[in-house]
DOPA-763943 format. One line per 10 residues: number of its first residue (from 1); their letters; for each residue x, y, z of C-alpha. Coordinates in steps of 0.1 Angstrom, whole numbers, plus 5000, padded with zeros to 4 digits. Each point is the difference from the previous one (the first is absolute). Layout:
NUM = a = X:Y:Z | ...
END
This chain:
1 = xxxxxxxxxx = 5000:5000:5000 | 5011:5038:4990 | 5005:5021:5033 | 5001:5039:5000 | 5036:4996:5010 | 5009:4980:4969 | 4984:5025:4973 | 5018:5028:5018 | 5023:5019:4978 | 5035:4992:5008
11 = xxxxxxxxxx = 4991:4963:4995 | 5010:4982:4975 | 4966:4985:4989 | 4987:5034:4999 | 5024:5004:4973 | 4990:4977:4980 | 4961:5005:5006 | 4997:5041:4999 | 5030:5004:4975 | 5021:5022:5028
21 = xxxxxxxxxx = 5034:4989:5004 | 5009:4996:5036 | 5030:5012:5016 | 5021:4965:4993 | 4996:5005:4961 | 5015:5036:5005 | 5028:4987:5022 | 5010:4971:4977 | 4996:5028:4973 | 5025:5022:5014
31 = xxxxxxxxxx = 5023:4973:5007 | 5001:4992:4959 | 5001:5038:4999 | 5035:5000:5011 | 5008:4964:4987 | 4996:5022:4968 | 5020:5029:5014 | 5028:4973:5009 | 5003:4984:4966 | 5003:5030:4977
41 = xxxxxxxxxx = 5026:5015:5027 | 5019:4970:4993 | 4997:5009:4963 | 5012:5037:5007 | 5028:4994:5017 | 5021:4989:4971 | 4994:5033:4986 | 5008:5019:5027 | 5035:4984:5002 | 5005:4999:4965
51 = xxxxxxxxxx = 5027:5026:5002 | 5022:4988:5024 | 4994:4964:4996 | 5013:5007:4962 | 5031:5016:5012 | 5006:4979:5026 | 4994:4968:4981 | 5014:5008:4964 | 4968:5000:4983 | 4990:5016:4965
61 = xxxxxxxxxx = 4968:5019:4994 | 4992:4964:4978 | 5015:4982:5032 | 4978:5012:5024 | 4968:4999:4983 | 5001:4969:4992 | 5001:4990:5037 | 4968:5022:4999 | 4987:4977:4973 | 5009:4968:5017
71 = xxxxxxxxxx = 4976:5007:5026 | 4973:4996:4978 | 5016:4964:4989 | 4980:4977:5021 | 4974:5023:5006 | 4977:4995:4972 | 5005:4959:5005 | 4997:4997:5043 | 4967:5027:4994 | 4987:4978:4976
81 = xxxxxxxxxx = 5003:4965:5018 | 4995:5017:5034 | 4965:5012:4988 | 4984:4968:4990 | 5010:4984:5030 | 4986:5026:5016 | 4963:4987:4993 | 5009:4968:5020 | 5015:5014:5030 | 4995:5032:5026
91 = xxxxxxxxxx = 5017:5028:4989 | 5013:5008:5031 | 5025:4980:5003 | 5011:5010:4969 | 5005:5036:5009 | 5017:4986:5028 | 5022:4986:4984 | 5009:5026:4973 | 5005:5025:5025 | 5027:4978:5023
101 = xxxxxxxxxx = 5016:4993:4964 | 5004:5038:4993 | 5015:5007:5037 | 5027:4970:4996 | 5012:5008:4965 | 5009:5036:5012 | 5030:4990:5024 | 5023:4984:4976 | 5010:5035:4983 | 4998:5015:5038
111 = xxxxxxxxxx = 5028:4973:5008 | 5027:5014:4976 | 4984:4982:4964 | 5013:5013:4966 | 4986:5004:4964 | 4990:4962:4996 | 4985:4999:5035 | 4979:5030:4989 | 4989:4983:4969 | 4990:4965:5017
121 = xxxxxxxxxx = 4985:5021:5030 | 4978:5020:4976 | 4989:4966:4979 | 4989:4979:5029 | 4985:5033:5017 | 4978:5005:4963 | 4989:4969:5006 | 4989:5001:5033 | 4985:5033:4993 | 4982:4988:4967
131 = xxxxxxxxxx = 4963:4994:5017 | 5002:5027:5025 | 4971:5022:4978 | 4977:4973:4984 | 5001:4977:5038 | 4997:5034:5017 | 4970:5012:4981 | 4986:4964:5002 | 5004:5000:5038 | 4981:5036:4997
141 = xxxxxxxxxx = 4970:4988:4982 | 4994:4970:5029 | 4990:5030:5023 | 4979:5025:4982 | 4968:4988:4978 | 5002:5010:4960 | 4990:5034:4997 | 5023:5013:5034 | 5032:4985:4982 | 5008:5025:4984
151 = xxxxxxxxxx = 5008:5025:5031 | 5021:4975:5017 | 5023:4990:4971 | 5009:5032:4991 | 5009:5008:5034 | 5019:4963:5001 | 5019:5009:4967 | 5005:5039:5010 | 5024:4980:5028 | 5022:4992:4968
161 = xxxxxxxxxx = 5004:5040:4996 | 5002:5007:5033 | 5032:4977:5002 | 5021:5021:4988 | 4984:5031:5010 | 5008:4987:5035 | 5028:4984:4997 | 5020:5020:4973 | 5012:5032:5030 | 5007:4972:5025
171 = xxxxxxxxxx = 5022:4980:4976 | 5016:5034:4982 | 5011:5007:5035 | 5014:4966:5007 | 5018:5000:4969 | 5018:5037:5008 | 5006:4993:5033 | 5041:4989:5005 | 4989:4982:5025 | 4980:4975:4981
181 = xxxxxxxxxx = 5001:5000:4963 | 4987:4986:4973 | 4998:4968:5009 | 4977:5005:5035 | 4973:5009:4979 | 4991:4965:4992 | 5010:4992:5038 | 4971:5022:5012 | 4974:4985:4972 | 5007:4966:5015
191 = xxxxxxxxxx = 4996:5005:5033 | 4965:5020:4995 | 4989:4973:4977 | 5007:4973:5031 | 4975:5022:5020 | 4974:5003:4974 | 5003:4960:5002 | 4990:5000:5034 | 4973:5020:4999 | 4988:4986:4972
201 = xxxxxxxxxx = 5002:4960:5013 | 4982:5014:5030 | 4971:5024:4982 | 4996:4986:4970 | 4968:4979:4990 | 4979:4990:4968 | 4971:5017:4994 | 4964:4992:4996 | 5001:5001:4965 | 5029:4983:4997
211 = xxxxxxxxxx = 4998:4967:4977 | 5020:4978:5035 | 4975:5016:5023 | 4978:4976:5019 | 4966:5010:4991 | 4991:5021:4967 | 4986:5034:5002 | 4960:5002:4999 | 4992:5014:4966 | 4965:5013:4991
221 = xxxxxxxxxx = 4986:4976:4972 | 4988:5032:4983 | 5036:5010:4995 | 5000:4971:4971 | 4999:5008:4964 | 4966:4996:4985 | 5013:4979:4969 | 4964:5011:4983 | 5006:5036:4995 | 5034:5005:4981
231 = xxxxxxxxxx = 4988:5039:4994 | 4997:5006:5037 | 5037:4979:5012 | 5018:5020:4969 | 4999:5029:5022 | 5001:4988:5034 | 5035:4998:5022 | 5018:4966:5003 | 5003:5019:5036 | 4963:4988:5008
241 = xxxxxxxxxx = 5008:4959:4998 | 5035:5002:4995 | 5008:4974:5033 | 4974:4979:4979 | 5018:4993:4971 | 5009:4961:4993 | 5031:4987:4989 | 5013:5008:4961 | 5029:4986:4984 | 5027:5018:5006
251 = xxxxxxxxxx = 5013:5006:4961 | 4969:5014:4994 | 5011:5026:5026 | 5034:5005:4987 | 4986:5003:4966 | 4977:5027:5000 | 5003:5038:4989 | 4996:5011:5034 | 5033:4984:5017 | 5021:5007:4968
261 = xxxxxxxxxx = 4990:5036:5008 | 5009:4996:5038 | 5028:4983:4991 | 5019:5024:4973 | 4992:5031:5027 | 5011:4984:5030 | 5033:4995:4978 | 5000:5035:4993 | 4993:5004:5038 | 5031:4975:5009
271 = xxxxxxxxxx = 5024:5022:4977 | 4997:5030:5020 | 5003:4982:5035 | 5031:4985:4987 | 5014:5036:4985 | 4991:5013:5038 | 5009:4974:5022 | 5039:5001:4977 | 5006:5031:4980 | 4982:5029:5014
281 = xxxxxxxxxx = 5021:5009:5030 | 5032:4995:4979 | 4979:5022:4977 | 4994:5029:5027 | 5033:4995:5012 | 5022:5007:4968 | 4976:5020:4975 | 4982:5024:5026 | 5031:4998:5027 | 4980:4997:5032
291 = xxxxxxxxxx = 5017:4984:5032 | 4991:4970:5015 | 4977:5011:5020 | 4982:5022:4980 | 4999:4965:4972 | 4983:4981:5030 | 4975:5024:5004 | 4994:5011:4963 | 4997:4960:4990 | 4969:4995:5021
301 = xxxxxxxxxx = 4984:5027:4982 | 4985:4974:4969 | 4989:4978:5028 | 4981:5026:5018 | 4981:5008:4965 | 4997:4962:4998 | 4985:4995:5035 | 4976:5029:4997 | 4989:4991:4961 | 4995:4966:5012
311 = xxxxxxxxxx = 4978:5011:5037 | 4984:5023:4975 | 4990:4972:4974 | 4990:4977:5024 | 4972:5022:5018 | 4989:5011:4963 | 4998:4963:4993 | 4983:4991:5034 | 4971:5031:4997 | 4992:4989:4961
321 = xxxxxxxxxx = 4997:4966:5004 | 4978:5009:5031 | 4976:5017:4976 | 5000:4974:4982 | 5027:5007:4970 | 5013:4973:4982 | 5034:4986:5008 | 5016:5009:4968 | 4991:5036:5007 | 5007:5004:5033
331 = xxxxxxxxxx = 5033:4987:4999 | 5012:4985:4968 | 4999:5036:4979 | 5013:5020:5030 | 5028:4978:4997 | 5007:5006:4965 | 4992:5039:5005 | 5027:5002:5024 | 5026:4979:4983 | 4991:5024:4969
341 = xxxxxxxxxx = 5008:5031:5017 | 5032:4982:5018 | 5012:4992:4960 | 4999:5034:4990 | 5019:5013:5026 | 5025:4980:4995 | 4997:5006:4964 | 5008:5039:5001 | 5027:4994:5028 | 5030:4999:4977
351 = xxxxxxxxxx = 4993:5037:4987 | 5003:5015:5038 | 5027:5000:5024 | 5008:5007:5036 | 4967:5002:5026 | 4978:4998:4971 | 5014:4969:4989 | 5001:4984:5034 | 4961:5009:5007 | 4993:4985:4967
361 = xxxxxxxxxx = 5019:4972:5008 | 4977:5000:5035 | 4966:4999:4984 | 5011:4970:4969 | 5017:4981:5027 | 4978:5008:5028 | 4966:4994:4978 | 5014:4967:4988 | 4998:4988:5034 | 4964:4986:5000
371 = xxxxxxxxxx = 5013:4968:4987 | 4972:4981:5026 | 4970:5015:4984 | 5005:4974:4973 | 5000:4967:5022 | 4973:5015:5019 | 4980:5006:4970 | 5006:4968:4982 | 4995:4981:5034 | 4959:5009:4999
381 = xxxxxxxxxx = 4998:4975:4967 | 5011:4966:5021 | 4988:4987:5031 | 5023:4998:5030 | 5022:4969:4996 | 5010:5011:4964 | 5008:5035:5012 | 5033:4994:5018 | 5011:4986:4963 | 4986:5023:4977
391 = xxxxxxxxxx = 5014:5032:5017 | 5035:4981:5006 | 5000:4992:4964 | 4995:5034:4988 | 5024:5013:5023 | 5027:4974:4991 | 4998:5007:4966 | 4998:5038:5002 | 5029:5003:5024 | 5021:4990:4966
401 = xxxxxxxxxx = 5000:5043:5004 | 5016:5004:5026 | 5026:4972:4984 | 5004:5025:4973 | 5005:5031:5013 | 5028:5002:5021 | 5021:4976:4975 | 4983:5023:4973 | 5009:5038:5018 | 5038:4983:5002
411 = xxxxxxxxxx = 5005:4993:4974 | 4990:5035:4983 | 5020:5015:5022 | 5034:4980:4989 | 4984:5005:4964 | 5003:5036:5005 | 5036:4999:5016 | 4992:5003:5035 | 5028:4981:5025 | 4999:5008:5037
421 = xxxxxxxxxx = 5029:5015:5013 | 5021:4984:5030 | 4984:5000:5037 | 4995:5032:5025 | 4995:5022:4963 | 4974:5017:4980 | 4991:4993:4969 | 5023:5027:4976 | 4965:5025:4982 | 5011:4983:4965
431 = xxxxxxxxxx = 4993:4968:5021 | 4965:5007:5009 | 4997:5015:4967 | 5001:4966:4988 | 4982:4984:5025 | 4967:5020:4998 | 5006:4995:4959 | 4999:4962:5002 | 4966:5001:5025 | 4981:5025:4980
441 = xxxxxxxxxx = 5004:4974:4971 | 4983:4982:5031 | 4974:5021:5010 | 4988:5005:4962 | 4993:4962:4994 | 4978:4994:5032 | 4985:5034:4993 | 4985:4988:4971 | 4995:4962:5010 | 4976:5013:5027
451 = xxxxxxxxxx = 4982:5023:4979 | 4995:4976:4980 | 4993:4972:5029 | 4976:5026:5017 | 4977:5002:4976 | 5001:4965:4992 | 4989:4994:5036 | 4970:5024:4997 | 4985:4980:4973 | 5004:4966:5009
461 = xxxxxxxxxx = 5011:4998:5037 | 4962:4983:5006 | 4997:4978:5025 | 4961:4999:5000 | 4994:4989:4963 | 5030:4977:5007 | 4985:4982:5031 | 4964:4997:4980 | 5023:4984:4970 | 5016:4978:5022
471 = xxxxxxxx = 4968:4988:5024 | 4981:4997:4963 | 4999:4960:5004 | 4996:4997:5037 | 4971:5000:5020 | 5002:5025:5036 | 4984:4984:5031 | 4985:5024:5025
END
């Protein structure tokens, strides 16, 4: 029998019956909130010692980017795997996992490693880090019904911009300071990521939506799709039965407009994590001269735009679909919008210099941020146990960007004739002459891929008409 006590609100079944989240799904989403901020700081960092890791270790500009690149190695191939065993087992002890992974592989360069540690360290930690977004956002979803996921996911993936936002001052302080170096910025990553690994082993839970939670979530059998009236389901939101959905194959999936449009943005969306997290402070270092410092605090400055564009999509998403927009307009074609406006900033960035070209810079990068829109999105047109590998998928294959860019930026730059000069010295201005020529050649080609991507999105990032495509030949059950 239902007591008073156990419909009040900070109970778990009132969650699940009223549709308000109780204050356990806001803990466990804060805790994936900086899970997030951990992971991309852990990306960050190898930008933020780029310059005197180079010098110290002997690297090129082609050198050194590549050890950018090599995180994304494994990453596409553990995200992938990791996801479809993700809809057999409880993600959190997944997350657990990943997390402790990320904390271990940051004491080996701590402990005195050199170029080939780096290189190793930065594989195996791409591969531990490969999930972290799709399992993250899958972990989200358990805890918030359809039509509330879109709040809490943007806030999970604004952690990822708030990593480096957070951590970039810390670190560019660590990395002045004589006292510690270079090398105690991955010290102090490690060490918080053990603590997050506590907290999480002790807080974290599956949610009631969650496809390894012991009892499904109550769903009204009006929410079904009335099979009858095609007119009447072309317009309504996949946001209305989307926890109803049955199981599709997955090539079918993989195979439609809709994920090839996710897919070739979130690449788009990779490329400029992998120019941040590598070249941009060794951009604002030797082309617009600031001082360590002032890099650390003018590198978080794409994040911020990236966690406020992404907080700001995420109500839009949550008040449309609330009225009762479609899916595909209340998040798939603001997500091409903003990736639209992100490509032409980066398109007229080569023709300005100075602050102007660092704001630009800002907004492209910045914009490009709200990668987690598109596993979101696509994650309303499969039921729960096919989520985890769907998103993971997409995000595998996409993260081929962020594979590309730092390798790509490099090797521009030692097309150009940049070489770095010997450690404890600026780069001569003929120098950084070069080196802003070989990544404008840079910042034209993604300039026009996400224009290009962006309005791609707009048109066919639908996951309504795809979920009625795909559900054609099954029959719902209330």
């Amino acid at each position: 029998m239902t007591t008073q006590a156990d419909l009040a609100d900070h109970t778990l079944r009132a969650a699940i019956r009223n549709g308000r989240m109780n204050r356990r799904a806001w803990t466990v989403t804060g805790l994936l909130v900086v899970f997030q901020i951990i992971n991309f700081a852990d990306k960050a960092v190898l930008g933020l010692v780029a310059d005197p890791a180079m010098k110290e270790l002997g690297l090129s500009g082609g050198q050194f980017g590549f050890i950018g690149s090599a995180f994304f190695i494994l990453f596409a191939v553990s995200g992938i795997a990791v996801g479809f065993i993700a809809g057999k087992v409880p993600t959190r002890w997944i997350l657990l996992f990943m997390g402790v992974s990320w904390a271990v592989l940051q004491f080996p360069m701590l402990f005195g490693g050199g170029a080939a540690i780096l290189l190793v360290t930065r594989v195996l930690l791409g591969a531990a880090e490969g999930p972290a977004t799709p399992i993250s956002l899958q972990h989200t979803h358990a805890w918030f019904s359809p039509k509330e996921r879109g709040l809490p996911s943007s806030i999970v993936a604004a952690g990822s911009t708030l990593g480096p936002i957070l951590a970039a001052p810390g670190l560019a302080w660590i990395i002045a300071n004589p006292a510690l170096g270079w090398r105690w910025a991955f010290g102090a990553l490690g060490i918080i990521g053990l603590l997050w690994g506590l907290a999480w082993f002790v807080f974290g839970k599956e949610g009631p939506y969650s496809h390894a939670a012991k009892s499904d979530a109550p769903v009204a059998e009006n929410d079904a799709p009335d099979p009858s009236s095609a007119d009447k389901e072309a317009s309504r939101s996949v946001a209305d039965y989307a926890d109803l959905l049955q199981v599709v194959p997955i090539r079918r999936v993989l195979g439609s407009w809709m994920f090839v449009a996710a897919l070739l943005a979130g690449a788009g969306c990779f490329w400029a994590q992998g120019f941040l997290s590598t070249w941009s402070p060794k951009y604002l270092g030797s082309v617009i001269e600031l001082s360590p410092e002032m890099i650390g605090l003018v590198s978080t400055f794409p994040w911020i735009v990236g966690a406020i564009a992404l907080l700001v999509l995420g109500f839009a998403s949550r008040i449309l679909m609330k009225r009762g927009v479609t899916v595909r307009w209340a998040m798939g074609a603001l997500f091409g919008a903003t990736l639209l406006i992100s490509g032409v900033s980066f398109s007229i960035l080569p023709f300005t210099d100075g602050y102007a070209a660092v704001s630009l810079m800002t907004v492209g990068a910045g914009l490009a941020m709200i990668y987690p829109l598109a596993p979101t999105a696509i994650a309303f047109c499969v039921c729960s146990k096919q989520r985890p590998a769907v998103m993971a998928t997409l995000t595998g294959i996409a993260s081929v960007g962020g594979v590309i860019a730092p390798a790509m930026v490099g090797m521009l730059m030692d097309r150009a004739g940049y070489v770095s000069g010997p450690q404890g010295t600026r780069d001569s201005p003929h120098m950084a002459h070069l080196l802003a020529t070989g990544m404008n050649s840079s910042f034209t080609l993604i300039g026009i891929y996400l224009i290009v991507v962006g309005i791609f999105c707009v048109i066919m990032l639908n996951p309504d008409r795809t979920a009625r495509v795909l559900q054609a030949k099954f029959s719902f059950t209330g």
